[in-house]
C-alpha atoms as an extended CHARMM CRD file, in Angstrom:
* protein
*
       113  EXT
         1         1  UNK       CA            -17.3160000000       -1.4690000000       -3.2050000000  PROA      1               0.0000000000
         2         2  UNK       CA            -16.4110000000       -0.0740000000       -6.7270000000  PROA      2               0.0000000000
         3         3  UNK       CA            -13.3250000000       -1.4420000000       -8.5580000000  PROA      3               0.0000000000
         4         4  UNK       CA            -10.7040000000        1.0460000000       -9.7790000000  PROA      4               0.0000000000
         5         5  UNK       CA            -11.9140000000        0.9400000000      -13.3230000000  PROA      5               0.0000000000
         6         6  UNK       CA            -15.3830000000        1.6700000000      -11.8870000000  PROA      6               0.0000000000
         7         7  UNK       CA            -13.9530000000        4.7640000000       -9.8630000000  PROA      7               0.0000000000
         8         8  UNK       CA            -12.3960000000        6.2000000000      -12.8620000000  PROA      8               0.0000000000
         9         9  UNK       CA            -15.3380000000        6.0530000000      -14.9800000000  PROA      9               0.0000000000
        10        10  UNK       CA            -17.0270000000        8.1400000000      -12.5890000000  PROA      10              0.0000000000
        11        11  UNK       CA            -14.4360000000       10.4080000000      -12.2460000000  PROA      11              0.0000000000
        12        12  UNK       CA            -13.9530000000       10.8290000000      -16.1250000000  PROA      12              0.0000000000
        13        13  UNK       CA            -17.9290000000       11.2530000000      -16.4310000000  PROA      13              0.0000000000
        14        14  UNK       CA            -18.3290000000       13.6410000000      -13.9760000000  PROA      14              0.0000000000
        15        15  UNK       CA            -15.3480000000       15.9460000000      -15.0080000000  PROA      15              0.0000000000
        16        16  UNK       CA            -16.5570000000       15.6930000000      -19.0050000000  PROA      16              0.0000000000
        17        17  UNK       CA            -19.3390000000       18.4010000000      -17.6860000000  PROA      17              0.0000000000
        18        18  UNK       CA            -17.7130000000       22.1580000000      -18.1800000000  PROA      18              0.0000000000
        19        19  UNK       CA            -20.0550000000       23.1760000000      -15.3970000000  PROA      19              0.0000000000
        20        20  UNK       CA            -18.7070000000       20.4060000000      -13.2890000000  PROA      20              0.0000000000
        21        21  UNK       CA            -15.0120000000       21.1730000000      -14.2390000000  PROA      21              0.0000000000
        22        22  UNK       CA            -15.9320000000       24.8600000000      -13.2900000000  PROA      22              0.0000000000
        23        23  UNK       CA            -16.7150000000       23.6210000000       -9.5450000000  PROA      23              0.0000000000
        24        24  UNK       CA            -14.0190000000       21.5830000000       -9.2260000000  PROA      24              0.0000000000
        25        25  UNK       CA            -11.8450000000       25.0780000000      -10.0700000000  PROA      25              0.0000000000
        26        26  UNK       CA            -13.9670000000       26.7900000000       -7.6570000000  PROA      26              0.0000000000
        27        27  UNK       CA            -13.5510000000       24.1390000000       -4.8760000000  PROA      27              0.0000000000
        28        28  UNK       CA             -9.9380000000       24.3250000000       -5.5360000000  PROA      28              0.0000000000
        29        29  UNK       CA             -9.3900000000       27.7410000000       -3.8080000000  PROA      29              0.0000000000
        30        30  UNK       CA            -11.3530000000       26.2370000000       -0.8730000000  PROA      30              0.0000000000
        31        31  UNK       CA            -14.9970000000       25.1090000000        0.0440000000  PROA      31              0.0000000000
        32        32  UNK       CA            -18.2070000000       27.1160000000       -0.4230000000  PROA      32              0.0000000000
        33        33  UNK       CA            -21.7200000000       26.7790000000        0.1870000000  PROA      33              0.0000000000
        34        34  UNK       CA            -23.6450000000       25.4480000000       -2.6580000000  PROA      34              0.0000000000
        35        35  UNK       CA            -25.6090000000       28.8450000000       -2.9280000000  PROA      35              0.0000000000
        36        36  UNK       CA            -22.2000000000       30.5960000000       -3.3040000000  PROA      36              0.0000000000
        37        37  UNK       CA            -21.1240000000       28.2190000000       -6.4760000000  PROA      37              0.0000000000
        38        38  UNK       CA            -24.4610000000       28.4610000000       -7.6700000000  PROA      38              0.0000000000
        39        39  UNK       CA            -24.2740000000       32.5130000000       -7.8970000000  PROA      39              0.0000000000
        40        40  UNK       CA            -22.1430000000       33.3160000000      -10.8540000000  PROA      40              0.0000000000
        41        41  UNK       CA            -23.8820000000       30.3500000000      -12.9820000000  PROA      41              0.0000000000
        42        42  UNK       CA            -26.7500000000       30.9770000000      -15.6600000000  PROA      42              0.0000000000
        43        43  UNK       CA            -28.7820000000       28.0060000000      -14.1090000000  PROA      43              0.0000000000
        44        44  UNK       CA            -31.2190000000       27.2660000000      -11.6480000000  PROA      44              0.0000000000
        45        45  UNK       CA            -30.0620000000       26.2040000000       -7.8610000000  PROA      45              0.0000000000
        46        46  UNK       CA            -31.7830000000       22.5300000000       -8.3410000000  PROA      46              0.0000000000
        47        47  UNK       CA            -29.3310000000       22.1080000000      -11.8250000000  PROA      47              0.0000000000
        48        48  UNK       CA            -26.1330000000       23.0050000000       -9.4800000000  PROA      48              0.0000000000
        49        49  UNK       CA            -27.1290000000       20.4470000000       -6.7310000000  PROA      49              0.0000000000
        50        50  UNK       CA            -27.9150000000       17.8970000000       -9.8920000000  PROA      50              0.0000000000
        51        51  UNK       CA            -24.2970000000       18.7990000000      -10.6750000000  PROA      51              0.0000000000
        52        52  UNK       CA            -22.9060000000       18.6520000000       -7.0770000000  PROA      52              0.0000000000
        53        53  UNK       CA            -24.2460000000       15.1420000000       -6.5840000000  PROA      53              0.0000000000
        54        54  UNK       CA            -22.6980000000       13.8780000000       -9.8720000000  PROA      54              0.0000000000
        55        55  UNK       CA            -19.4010000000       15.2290000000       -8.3880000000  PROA      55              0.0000000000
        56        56  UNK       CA            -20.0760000000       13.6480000000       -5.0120000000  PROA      56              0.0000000000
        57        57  UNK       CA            -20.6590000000        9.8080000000       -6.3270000000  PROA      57              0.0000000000
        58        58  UNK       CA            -17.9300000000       10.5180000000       -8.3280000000  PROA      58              0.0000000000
        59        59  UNK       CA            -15.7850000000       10.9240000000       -5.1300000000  PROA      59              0.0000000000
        60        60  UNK       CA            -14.4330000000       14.1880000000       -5.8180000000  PROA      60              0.0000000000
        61        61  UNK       CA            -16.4070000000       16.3940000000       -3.6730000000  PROA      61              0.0000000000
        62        62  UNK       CA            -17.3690000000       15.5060000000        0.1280000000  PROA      62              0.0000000000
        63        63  UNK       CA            -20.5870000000       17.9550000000        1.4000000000  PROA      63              0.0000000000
        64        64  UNK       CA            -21.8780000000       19.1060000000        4.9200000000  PROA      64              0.0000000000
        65        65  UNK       CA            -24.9140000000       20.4630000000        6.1580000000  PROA      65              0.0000000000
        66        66  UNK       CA            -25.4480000000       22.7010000000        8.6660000000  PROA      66              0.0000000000
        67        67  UNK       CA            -28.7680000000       24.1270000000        8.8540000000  PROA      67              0.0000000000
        68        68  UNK       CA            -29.8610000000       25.4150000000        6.3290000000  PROA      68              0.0000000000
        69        69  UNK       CA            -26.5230000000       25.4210000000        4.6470000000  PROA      69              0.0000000000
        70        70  UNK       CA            -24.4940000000       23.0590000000        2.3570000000  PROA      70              0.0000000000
        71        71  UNK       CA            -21.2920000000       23.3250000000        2.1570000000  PROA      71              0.0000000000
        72        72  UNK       CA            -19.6210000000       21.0780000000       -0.7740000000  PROA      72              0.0000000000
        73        73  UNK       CA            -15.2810000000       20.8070000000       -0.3080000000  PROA      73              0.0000000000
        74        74  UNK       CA            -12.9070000000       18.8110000000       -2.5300000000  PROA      74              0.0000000000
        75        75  UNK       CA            -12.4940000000       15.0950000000       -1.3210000000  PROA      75              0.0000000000
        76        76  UNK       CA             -8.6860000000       14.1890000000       -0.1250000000  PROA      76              0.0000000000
        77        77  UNK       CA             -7.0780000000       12.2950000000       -2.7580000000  PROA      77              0.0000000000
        78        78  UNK       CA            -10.0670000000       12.4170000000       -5.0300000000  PROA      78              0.0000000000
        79        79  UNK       CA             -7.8980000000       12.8230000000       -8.0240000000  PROA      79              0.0000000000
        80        80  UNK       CA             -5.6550000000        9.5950000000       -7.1810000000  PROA      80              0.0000000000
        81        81  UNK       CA             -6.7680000000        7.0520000000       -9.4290000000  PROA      81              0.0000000000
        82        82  UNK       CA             -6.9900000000        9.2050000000      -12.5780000000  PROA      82              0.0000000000
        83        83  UNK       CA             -3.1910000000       10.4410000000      -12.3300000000  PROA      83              0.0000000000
        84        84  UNK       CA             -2.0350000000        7.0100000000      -11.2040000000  PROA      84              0.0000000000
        85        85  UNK       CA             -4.1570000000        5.7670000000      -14.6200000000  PROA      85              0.0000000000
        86        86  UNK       CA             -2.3170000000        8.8400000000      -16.6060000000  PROA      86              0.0000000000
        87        87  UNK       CA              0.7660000000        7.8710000000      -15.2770000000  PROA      87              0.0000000000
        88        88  UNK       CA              0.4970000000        4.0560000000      -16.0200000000  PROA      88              0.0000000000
        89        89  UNK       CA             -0.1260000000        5.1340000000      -19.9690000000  PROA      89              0.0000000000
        90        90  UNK       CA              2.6300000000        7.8770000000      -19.9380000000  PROA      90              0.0000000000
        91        91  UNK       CA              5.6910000000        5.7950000000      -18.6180000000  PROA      91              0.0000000000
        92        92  UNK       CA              6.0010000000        3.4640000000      -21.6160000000  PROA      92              0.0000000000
        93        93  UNK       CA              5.7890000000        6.8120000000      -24.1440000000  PROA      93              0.0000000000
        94        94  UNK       CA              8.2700000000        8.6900000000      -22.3590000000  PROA      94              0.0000000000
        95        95  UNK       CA             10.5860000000        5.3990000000      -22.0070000000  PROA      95              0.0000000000
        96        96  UNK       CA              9.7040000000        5.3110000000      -25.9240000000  PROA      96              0.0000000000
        97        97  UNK       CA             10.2560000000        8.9730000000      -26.9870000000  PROA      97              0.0000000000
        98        98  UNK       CA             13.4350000000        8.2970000000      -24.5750000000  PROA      98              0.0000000000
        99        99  UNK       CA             15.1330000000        5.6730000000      -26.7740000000  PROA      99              0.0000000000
       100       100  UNK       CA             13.8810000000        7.9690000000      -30.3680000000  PROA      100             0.0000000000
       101       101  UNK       CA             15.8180000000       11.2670000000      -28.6720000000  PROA      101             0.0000000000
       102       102  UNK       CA             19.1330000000        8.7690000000      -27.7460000000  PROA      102             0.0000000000
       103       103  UNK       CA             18.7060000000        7.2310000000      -31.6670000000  PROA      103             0.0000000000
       104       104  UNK       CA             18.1520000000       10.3930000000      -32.9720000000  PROA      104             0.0000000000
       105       105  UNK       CA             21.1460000000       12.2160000000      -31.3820000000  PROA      105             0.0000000000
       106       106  UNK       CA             23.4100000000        9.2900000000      -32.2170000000  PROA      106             0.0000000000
       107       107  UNK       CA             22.5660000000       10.3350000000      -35.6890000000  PROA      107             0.0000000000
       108       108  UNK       CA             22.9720000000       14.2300000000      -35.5480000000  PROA      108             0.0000000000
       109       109  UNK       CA             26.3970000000       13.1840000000      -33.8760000000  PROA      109             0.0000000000
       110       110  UNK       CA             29.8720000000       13.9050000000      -36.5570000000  PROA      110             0.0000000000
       111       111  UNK       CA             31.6190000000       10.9240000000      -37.0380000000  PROA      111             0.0000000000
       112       112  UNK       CA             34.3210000000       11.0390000000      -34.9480000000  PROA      112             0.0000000000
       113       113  UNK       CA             37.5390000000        9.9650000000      -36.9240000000  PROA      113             0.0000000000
């Protein structure tokens, strides 16, 4: 089983790909065959199933076949570890930029005499 520093890696690699962030947006309205994500791109069907397996050990896609067909959908909770490692870094800035806006408006303050 993959650690959560492991799982984020993956994540973060496979979303660095503009092609890969472009399925992710595509998945997001709903899933689609792999043909169907594969149509508006300038690049061969095998490159978009290179890109759709990247995205699947990566966790953030799930795929079916049936048939003939593969059908690629976004995974449930997929994005998870990445905003709870986002959030763990932003809580101590806005705590930070917090106490500069109270220090800052004790300053603008008149004195009050």
């Amino acid at each position: 089983m993959l650690n959560h520093a492991d799982a984020i890696d993956r994540i973060f690699r496979a979303l660095a790909d503009p092609t890969r962030r472009g399925l992710i947006e595509r998945l997001s309205a709903g899933p689609a065959a792999v043909g169907a994500l594969a149509e508006p791109l300038d690049m061969s069907l095998a490159a978009v199933v290179q890109h759709v397996q990247v995205l699947q050990e990566a966790g953030l896609i799930r795929t079916e076949k049936v048939g003939r067909v593969r059908t690629c959908q976004l995974a449930p909770d997929a994005f998870e570890p990445i905003r709870e490692w986002i959030d763990a870094r932003r809580t101590p800035w806005e705590s930070r930029l917090d106490a500069l806006g109270e220090v800052l408006a004790e300053r603008s303050e008149p004195d009050q005499e």
